[in-house]
C-alpha positions as CSV (number, residue, x, y, z in Angstrom):
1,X,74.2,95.9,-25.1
2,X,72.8,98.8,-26.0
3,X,74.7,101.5,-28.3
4,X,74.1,105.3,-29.2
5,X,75.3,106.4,-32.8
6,X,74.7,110.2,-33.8
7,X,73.1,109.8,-37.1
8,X,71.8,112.6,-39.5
9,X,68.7,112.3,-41.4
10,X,68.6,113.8,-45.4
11,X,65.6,115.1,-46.7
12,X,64.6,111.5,-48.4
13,X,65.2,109.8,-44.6
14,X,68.3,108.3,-45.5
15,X,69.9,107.7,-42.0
16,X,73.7,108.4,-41.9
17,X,76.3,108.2,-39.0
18,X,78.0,111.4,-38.1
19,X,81.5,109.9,-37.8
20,X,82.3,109.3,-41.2
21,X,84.5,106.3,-39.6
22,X,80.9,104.8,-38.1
23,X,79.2,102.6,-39.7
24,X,75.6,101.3,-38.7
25,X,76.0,97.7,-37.7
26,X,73.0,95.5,-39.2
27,X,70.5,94.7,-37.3
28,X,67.0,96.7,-35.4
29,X,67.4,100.1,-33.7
30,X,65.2,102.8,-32.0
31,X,65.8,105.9,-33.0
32,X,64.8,109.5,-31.0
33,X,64.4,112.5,-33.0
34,X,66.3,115.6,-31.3
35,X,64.4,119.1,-32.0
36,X,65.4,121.8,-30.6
37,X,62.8,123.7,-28.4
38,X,62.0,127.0,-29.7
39,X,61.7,129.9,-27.6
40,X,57.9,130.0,-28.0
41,X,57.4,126.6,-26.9
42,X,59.9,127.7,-24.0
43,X,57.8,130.5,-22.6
44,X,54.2,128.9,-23.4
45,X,55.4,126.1,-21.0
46,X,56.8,128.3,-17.9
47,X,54.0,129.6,-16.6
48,X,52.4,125.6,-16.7
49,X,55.6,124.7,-15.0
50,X,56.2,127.6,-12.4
51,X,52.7,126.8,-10.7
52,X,54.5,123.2,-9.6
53,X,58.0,124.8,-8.6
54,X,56.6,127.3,-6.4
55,X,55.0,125.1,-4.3
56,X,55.7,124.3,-0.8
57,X,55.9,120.9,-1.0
58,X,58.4,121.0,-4.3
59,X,60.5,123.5,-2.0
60,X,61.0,120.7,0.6
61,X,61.5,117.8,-1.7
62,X,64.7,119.4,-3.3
63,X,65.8,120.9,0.4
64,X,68.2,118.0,0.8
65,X,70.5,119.5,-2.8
66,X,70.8,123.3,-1.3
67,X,74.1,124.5,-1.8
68,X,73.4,127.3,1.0
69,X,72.3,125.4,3.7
């Protein structure tokens, strides 16, 4: 079964649960690093990702999910 802790990571890459209460059980985990996106990185990828969404074909994939039709 597969589990998801909140962890923090100190400077030295000691790996801590958030919960105080939580404690990591023994064993082998993945773990994902969370960044959070900056606003360059943000607008550097919009115009990349606008020339899909504007397509036609990306119009009438999603037509299915449109709340006005």
């Amino acid at each position: 079964m597969l589990t998801t802790i909140e962890v923090e990571i100190d400077r030295e890459g000691r790996v801590r649960p958030v919960d105080p209460k939580g404690r990591l059980p023994a064993g082998r985990a993945l773990l994902t690093l969370l960044a959070p996106l900056s606003d360059e990185t943000a607008l550097l990828a919009a115009p990349a990702l606008a020339d899909d969404w504007l397509k036609r074909e990306e119009d009438a994939a999603w037509a299915d999910l449109r709340l006005d039709r």
